[in-house]
PyMOL Python script that loads the backbone (N, CA, C, O; Angstrom):
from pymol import cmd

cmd.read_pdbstr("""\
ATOM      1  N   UNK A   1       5.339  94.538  14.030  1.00  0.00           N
ATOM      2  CA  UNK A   1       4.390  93.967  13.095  1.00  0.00           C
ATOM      3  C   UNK A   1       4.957  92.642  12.609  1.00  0.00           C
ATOM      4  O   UNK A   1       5.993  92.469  11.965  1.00  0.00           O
ATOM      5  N   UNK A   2       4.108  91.767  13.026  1.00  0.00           N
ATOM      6  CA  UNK A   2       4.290  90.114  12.859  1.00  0.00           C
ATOM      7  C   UNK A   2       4.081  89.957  11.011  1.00  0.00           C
ATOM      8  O   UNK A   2       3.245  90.725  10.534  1.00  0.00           O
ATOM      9  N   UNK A   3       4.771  89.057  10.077  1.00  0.00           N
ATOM     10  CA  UNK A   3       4.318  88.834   8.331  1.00  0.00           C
ATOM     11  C   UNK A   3       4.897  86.935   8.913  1.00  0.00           C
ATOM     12  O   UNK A   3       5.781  86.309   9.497  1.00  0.00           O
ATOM     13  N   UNK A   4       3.652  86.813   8.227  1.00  0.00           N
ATOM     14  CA  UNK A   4       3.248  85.175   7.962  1.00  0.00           C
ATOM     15  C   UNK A   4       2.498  85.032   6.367  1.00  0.00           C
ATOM     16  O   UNK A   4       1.777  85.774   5.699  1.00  0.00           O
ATOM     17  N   UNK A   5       3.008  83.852   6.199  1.00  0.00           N
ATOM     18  CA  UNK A   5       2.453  83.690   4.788  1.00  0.00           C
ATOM     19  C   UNK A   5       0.974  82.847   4.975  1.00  0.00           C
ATOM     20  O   UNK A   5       0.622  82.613   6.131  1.00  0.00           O
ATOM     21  N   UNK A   6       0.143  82.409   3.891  1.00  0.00           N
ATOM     22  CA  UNK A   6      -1.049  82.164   4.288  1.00  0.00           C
ATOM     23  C   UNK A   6      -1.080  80.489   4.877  1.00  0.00           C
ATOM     24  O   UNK A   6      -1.577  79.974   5.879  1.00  0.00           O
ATOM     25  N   UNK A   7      -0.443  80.054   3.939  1.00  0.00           N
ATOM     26  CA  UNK A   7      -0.096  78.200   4.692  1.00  0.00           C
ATOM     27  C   UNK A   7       0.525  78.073   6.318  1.00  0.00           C
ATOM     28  O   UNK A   7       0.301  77.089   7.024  1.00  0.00           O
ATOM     29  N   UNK A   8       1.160  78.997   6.661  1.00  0.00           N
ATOM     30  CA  UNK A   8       1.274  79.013   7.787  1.00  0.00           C
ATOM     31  C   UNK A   8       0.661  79.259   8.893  1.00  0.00           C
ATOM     32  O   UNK A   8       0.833  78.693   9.972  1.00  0.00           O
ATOM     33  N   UNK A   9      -0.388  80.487   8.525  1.00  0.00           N
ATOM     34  CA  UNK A   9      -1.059  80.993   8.689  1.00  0.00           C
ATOM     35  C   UNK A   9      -2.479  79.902   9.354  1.00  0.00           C
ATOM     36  O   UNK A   9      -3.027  79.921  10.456  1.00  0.00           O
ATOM     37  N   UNK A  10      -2.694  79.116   8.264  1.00  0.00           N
ATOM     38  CA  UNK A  10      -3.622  78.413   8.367  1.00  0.00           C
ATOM     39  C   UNK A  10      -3.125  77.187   8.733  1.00  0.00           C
ATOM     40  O   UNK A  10      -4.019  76.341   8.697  1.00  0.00           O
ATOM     41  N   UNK A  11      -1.919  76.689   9.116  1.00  0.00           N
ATOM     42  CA  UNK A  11      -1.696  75.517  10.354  1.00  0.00           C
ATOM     43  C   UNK A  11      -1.569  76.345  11.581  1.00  0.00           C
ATOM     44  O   UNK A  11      -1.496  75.538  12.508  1.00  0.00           O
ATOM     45  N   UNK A  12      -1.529  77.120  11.879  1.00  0.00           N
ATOM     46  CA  UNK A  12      -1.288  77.880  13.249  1.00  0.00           C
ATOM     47  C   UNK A  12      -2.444  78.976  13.514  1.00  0.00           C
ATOM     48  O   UNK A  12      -2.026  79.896  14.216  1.00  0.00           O
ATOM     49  N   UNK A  13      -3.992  79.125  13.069  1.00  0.00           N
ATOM     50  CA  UNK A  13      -4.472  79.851  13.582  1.00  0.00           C
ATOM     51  C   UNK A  13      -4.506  80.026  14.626  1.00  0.00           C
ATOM     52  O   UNK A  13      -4.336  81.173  15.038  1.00  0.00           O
ATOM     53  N   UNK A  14      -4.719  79.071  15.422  1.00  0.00           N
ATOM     54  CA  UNK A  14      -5.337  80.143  16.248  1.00  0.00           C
ATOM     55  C   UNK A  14      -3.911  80.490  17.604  1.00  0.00           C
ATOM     56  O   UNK A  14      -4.203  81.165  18.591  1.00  0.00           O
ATOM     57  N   UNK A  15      -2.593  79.974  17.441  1.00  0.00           N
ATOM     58  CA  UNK A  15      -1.293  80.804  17.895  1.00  0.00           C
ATOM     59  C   UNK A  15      -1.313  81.879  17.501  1.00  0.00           C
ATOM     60  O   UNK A  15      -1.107  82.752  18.344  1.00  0.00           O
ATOM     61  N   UNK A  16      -1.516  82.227  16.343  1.00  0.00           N
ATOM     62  CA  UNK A  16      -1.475  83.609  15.289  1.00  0.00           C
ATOM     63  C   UNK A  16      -2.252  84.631  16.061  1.00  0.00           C
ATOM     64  O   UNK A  16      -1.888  85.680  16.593  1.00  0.00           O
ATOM     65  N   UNK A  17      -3.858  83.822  15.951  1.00  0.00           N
ATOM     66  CA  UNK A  17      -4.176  85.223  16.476  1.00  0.00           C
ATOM     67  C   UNK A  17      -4.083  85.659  17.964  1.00  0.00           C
ATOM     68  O   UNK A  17      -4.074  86.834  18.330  1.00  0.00           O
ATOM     69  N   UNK A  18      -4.001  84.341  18.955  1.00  0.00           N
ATOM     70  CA  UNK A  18      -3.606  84.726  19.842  1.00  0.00           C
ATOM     71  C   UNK A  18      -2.554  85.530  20.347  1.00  0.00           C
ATOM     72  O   UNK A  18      -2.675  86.111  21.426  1.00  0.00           O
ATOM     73  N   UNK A  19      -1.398  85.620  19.562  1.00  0.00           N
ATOM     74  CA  UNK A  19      -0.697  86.527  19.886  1.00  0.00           C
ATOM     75  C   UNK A  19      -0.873  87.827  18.872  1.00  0.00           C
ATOM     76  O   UNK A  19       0.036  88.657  18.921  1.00  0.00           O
ATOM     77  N   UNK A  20      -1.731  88.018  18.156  1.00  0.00           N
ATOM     78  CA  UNK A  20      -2.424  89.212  17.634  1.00  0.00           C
ATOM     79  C   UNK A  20      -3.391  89.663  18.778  1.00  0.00           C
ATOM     80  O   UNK A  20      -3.654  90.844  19.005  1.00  0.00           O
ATOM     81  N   UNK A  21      -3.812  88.772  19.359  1.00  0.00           N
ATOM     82  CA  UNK A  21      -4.639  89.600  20.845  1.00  0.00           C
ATOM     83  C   UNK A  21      -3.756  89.914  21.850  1.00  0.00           C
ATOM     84  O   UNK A  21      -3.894  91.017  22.378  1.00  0.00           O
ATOM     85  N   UNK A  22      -2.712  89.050  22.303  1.00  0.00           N
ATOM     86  CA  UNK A  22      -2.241  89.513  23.135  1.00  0.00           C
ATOM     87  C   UNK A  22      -1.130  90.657  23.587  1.00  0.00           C
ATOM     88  O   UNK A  22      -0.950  91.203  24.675  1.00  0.00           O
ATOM     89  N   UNK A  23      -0.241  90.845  21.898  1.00  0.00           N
ATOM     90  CA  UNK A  23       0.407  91.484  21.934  1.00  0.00           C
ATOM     91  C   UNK A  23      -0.113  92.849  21.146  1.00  0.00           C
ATOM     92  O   UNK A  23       0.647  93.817  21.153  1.00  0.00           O
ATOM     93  N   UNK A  24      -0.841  92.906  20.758  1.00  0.00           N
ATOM     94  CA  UNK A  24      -1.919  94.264  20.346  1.00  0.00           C
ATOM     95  C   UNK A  24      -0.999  95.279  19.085  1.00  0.00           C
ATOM     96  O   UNK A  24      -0.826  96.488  18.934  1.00  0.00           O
ATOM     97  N   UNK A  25      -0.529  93.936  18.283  1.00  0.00           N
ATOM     98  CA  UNK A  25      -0.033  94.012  16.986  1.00  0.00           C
ATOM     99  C   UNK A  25      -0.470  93.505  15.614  1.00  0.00           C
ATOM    100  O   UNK A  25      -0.851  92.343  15.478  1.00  0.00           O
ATOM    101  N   UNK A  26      -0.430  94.166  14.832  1.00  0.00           N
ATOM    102  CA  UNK A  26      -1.055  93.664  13.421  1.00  0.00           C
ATOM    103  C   UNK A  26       0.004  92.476  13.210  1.00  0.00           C
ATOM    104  O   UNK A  26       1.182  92.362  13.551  1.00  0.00           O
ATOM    105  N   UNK A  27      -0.951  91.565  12.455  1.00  0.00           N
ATOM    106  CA  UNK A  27      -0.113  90.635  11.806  1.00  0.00           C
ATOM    107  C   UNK A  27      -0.369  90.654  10.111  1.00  0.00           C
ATOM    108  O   UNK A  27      -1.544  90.683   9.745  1.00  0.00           O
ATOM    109  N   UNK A  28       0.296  90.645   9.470  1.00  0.00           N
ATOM    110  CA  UNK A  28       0.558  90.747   7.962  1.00  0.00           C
ATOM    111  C   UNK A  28       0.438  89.440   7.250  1.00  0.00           C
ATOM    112  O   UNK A  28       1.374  88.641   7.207  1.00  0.00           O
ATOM    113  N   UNK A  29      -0.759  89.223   6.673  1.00  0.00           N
ATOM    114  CA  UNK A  29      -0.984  87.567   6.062  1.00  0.00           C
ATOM    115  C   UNK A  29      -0.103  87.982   4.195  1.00  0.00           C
ATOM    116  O   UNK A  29      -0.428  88.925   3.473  1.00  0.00           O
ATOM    117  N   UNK A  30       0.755  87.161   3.956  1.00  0.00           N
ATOM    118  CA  UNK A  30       1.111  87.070   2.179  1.00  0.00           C
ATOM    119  C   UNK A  30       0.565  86.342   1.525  1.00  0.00           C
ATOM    120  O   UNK A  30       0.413  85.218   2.003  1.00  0.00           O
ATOM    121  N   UNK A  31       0.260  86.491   0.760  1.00  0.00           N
ATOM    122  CA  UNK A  31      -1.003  85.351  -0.081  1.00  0.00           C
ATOM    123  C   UNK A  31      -0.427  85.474  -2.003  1.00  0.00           C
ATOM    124  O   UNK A  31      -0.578  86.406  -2.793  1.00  0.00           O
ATOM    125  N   UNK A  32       0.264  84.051  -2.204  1.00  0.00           N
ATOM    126  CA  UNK A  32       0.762  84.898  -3.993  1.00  0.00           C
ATOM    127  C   UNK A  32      -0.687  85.396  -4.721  1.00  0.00           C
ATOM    128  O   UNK A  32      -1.873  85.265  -4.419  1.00  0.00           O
ATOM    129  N   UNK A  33      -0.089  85.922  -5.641  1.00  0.00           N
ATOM    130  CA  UNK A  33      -1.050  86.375  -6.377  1.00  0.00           C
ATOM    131  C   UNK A  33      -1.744  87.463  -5.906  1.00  0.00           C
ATOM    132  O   UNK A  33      -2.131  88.269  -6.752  1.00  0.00           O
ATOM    133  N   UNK A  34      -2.008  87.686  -4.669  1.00  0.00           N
ATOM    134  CA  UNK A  34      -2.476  88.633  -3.900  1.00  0.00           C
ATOM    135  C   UNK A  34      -2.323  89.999  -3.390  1.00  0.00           C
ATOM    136  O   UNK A  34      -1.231  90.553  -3.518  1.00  0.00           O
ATOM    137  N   UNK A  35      -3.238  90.558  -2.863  1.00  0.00           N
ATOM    138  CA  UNK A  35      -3.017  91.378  -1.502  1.00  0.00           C
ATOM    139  C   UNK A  35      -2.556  90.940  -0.583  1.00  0.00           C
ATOM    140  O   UNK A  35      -2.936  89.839  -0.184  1.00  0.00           O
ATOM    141  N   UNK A  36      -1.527  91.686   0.105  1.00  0.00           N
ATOM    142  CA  UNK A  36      -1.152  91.582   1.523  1.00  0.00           C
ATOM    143  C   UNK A  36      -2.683  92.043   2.252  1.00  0.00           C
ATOM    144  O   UNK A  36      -3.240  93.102   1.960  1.00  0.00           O
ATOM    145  N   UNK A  37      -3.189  91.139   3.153  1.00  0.00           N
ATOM    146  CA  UNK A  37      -3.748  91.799   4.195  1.00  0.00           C
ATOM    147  C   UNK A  37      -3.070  91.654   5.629  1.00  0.00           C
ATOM    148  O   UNK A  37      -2.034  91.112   6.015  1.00  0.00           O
ATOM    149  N   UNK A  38      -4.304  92.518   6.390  1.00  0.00           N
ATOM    150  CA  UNK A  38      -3.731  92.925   8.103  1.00  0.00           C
ATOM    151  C   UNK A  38      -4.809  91.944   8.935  1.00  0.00           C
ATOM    152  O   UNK A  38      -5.777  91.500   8.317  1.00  0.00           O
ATOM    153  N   UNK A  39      -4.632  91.643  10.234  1.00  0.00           N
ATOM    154  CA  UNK A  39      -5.288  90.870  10.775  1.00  0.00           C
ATOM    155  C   UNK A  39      -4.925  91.894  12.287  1.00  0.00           C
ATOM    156  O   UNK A  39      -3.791  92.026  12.748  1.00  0.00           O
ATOM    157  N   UNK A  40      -6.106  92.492  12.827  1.00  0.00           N
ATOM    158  CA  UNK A  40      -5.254  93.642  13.959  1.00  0.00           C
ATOM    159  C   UNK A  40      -6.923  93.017  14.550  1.00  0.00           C
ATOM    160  O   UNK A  40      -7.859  92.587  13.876  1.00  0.00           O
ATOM    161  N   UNK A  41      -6.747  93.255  16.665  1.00  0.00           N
ATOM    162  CA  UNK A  41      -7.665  93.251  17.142  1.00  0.00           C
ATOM    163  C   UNK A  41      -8.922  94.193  16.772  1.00  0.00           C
ATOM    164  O   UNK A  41      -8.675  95.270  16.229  1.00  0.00           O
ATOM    165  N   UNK A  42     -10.034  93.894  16.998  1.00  0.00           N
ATOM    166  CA  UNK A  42     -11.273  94.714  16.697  1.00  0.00           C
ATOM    167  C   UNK A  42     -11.188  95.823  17.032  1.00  0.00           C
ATOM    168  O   UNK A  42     -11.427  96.780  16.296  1.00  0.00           O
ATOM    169  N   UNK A  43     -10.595  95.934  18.977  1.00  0.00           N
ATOM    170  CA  UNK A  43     -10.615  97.483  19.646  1.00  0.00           C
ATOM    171  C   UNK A  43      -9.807  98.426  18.778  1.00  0.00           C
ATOM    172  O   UNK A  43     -10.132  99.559  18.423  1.00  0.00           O
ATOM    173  N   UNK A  44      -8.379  97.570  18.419  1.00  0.00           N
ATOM    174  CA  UNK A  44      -7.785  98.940  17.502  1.00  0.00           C
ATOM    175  C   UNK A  44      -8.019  99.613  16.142  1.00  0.00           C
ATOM    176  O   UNK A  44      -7.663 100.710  15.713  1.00  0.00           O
ATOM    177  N   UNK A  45      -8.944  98.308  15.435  1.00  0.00           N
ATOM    178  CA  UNK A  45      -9.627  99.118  14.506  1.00  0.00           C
ATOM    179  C   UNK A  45     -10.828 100.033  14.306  1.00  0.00           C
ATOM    180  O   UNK A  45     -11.236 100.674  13.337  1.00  0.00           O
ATOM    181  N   UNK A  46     -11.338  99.837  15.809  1.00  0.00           N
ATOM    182  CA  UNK A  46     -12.583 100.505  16.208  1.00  0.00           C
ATOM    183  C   UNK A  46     -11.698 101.955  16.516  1.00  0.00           C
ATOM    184  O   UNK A  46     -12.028 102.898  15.798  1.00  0.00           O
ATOM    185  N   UNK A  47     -11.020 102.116  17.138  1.00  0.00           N
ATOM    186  CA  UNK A  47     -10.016 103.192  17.732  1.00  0.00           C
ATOM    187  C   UNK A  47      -8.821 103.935  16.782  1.00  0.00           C
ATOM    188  O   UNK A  47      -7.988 104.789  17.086  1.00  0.00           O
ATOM    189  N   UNK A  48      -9.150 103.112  15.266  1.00  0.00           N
ATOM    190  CA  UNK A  48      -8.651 103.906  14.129  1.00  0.00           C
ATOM    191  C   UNK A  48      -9.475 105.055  13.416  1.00  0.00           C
ATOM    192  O   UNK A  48      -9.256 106.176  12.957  1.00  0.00           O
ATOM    193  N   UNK A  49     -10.454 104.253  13.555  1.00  0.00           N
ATOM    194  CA  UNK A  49     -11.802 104.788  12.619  1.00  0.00           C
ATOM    195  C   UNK A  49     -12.268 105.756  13.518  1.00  0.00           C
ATOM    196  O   UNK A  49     -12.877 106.721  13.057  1.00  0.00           O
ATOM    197  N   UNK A  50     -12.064 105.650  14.862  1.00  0.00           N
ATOM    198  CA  UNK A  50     -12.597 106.621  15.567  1.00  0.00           C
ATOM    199  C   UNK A  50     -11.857 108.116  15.250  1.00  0.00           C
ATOM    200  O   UNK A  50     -12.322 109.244  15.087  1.00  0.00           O
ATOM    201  N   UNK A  51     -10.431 107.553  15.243  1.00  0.00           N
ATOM    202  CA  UNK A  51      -9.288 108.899  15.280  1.00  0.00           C
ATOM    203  C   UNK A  51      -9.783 109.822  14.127  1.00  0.00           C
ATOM    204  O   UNK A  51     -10.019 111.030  14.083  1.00  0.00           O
ATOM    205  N   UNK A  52      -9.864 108.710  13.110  1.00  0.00           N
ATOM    206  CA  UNK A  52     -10.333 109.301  11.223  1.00  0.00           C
ATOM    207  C   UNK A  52     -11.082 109.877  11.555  1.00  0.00           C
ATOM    208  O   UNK A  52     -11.048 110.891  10.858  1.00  0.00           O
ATOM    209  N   UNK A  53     -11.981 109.957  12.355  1.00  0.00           N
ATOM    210  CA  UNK A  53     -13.485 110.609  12.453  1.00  0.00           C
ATOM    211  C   UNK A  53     -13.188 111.942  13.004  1.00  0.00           C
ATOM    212  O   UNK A  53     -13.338 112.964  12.334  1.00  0.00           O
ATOM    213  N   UNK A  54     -12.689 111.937  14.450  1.00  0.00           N
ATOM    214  CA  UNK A  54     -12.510 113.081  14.935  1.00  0.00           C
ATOM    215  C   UNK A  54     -11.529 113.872  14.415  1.00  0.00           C
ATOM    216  O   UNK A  54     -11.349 115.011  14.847  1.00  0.00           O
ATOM    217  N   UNK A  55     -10.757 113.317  13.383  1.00  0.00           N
ATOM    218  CA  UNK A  55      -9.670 114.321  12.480  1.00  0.00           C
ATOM    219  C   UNK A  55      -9.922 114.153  10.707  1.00  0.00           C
ATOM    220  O   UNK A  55      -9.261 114.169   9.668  1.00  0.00           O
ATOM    221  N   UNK A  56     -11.487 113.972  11.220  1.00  0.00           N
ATOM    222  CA  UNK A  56     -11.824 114.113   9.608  1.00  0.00           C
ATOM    223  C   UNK A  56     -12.472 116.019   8.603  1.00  0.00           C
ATOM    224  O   UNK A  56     -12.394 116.297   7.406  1.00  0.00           O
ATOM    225  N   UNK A  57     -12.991 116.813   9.695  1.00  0.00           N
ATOM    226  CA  UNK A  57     -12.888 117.621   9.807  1.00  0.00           C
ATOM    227  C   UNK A  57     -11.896 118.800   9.874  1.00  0.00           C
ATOM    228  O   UNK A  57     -12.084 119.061  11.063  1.00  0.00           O
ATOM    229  N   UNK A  58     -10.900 119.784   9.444  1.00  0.00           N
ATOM    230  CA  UNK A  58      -9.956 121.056  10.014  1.00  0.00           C
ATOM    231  C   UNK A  58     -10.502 121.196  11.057  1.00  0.00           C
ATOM    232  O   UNK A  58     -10.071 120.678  12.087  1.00  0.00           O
ATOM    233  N   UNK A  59     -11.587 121.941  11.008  1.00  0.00           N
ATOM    234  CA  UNK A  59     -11.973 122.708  12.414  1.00  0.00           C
ATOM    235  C   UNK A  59     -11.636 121.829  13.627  1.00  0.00           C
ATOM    236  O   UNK A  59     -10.901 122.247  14.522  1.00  0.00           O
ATOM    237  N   UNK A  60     -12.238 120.481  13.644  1.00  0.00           N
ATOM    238  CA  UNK A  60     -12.422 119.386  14.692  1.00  0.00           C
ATOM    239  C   UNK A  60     -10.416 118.842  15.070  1.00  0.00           C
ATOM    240  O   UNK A  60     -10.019 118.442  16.164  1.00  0.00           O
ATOM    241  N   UNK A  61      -9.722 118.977  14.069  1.00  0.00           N
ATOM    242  CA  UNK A  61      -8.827 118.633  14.066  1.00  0.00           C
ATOM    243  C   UNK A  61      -8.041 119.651  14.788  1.00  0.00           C
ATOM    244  O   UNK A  61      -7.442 119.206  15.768  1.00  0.00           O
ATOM    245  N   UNK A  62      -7.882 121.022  14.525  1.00  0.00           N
ATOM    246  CA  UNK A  62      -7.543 122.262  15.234  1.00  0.00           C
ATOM    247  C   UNK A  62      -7.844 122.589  16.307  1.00  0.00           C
ATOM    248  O   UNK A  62      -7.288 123.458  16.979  1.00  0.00           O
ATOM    249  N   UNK A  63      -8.963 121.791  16.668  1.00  0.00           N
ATOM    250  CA  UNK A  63      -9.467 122.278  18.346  1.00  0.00           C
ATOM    251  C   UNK A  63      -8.385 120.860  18.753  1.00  0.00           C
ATOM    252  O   UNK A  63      -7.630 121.115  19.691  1.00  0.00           O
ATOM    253  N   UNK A  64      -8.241 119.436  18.159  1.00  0.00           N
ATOM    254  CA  UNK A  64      -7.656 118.682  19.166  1.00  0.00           C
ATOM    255  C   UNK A  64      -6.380 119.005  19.214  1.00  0.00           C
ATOM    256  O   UNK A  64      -5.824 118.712  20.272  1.00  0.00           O
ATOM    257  N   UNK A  65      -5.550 119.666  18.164  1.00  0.00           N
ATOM    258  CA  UNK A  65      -4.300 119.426  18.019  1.00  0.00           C
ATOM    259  C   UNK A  65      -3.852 120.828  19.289  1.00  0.00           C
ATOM    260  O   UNK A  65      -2.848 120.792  20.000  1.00  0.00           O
ATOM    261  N   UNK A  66      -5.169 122.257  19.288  1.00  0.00           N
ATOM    262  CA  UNK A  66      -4.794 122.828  20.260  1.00  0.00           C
ATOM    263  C   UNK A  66      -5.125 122.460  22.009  1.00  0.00           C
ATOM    264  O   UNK A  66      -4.696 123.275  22.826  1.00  0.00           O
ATOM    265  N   UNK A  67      -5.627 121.645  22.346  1.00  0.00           N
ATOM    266  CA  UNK A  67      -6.348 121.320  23.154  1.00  0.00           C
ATOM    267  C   UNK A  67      -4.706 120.408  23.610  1.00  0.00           C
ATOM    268  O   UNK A  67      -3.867 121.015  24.275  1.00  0.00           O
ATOM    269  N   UNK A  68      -4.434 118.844  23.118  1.00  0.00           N
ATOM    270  CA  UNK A  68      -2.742 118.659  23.160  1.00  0.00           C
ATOM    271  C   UNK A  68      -1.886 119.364  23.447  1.00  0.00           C
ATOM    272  O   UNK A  68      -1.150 119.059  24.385  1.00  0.00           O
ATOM    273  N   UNK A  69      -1.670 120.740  22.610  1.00  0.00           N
ATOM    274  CA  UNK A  69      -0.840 121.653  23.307  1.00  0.00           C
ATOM    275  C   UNK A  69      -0.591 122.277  24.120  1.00  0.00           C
ATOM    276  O   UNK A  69       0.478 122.702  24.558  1.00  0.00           O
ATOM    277  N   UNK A  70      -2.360 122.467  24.606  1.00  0.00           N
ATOM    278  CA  UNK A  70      -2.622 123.309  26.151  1.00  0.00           C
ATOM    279  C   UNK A  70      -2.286 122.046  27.238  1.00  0.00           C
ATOM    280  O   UNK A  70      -2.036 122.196  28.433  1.00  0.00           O
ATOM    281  N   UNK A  71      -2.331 121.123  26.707  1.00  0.00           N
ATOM    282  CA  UNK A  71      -1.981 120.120  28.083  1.00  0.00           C
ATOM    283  C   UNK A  71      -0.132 119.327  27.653  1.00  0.00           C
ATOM    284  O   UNK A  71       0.702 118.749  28.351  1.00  0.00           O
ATOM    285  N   UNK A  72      -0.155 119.497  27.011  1.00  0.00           N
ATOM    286  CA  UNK A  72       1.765 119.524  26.835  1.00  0.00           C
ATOM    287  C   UNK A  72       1.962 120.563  27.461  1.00  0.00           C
ATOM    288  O   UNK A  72       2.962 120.286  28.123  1.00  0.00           O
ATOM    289  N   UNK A  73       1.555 122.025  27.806  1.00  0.00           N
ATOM    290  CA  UNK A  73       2.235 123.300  27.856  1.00  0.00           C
ATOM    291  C   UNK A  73       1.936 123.334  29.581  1.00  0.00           C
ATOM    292  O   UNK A  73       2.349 124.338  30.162  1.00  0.00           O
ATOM    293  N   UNK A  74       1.195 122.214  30.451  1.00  0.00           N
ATOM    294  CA  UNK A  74       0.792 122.095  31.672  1.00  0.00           C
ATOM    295  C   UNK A  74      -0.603 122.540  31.762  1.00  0.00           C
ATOM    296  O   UNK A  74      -0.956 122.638  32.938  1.00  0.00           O
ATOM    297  N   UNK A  75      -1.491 122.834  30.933  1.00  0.00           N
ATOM    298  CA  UNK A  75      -2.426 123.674  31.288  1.00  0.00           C
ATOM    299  C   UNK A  75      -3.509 121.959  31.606  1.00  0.00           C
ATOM    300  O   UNK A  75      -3.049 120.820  31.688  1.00  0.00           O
ATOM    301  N   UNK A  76      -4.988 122.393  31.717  1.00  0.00           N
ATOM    302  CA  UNK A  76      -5.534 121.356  32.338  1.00  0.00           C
ATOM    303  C   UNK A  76      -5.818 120.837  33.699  1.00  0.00           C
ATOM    304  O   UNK A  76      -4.996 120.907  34.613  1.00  0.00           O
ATOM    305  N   UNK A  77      -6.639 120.474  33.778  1.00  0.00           N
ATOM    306  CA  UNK A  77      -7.059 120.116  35.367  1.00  0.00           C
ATOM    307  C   UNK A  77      -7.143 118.771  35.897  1.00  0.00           C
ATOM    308  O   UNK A  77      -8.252 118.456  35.466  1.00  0.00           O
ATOM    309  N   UNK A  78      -6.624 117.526  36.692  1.00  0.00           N
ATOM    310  CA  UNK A  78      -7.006 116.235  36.433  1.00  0.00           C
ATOM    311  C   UNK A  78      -7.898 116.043  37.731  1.00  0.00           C
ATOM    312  O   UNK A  78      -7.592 116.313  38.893  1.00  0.00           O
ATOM    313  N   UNK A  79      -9.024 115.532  37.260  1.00  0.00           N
ATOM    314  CA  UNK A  79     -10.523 115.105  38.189  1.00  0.00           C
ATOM    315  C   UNK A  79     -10.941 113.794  38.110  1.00  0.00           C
ATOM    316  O   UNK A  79     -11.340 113.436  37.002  1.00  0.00           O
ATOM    317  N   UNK A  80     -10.949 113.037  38.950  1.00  0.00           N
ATOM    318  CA  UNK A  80     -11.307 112.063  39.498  1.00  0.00           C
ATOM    319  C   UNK A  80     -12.729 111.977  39.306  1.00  0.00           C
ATOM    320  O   UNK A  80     -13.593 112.829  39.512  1.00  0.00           O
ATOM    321  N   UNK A  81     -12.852 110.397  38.730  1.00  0.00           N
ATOM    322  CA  UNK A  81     -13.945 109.544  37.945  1.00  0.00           C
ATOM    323  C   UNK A  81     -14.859 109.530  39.331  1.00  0.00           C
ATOM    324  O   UNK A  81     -14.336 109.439  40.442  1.00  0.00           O
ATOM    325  N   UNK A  82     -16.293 109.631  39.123  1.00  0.00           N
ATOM    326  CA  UNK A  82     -16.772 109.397  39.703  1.00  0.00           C
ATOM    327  C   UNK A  82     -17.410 107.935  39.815  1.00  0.00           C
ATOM    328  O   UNK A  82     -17.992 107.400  38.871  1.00  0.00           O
ATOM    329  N   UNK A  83     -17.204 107.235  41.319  1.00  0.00           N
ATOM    330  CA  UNK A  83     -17.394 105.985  40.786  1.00  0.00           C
ATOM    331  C   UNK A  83     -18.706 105.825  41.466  1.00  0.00           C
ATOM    332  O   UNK A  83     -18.910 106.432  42.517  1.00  0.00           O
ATOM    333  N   UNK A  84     -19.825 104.866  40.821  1.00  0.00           N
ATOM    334  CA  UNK A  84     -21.480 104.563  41.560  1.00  0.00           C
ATOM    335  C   UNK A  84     -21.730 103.369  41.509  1.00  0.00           C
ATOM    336  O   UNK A  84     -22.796 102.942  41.952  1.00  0.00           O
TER     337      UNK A  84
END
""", "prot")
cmd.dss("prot")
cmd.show_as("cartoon", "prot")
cmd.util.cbc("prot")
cmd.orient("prot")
């Protein structure tokens, strides 16, 4: 995790975020007076919110955490994508 302050920040956008895309790491803006914020690609915040979701539930959470274990423990079948 990359921390830049905001003046820097803002002579170097767009280095910044380019290597916030490319290296598929949050970068940490400091701002006085402020909040720290995060600056992370879209996919991984789409793919946070997703996780929250499917482990926002026990039940939903208990089927994934056993479902992991059956395939840590070897169980599972691997099948080939069908491609069209």
């Amino acid at each position: 995790m990359g921390h830049v302050g905001f003046t820097e920040l803002r002579r170097n956008l767009a280095e910044h975020l380019d290597r916030v895309e490319s290296d598929r790491v949050e970068l940490v803006v400091s701002r006085r007076r402020h909040e720290d914020l995060a600056i992370i690609p879209l996919a991984e915040l789409e793919s946070l919110r997703e996780t929250v979701h499917l482990l926002s539930t026990p039940t939903n959470a208990a089927r994934l955490r056993e479902g992991v274990s059956q395939l840590d423990a070897g169980g599972g079948l691997e099948r080939s994508l069908i491609e069209e």
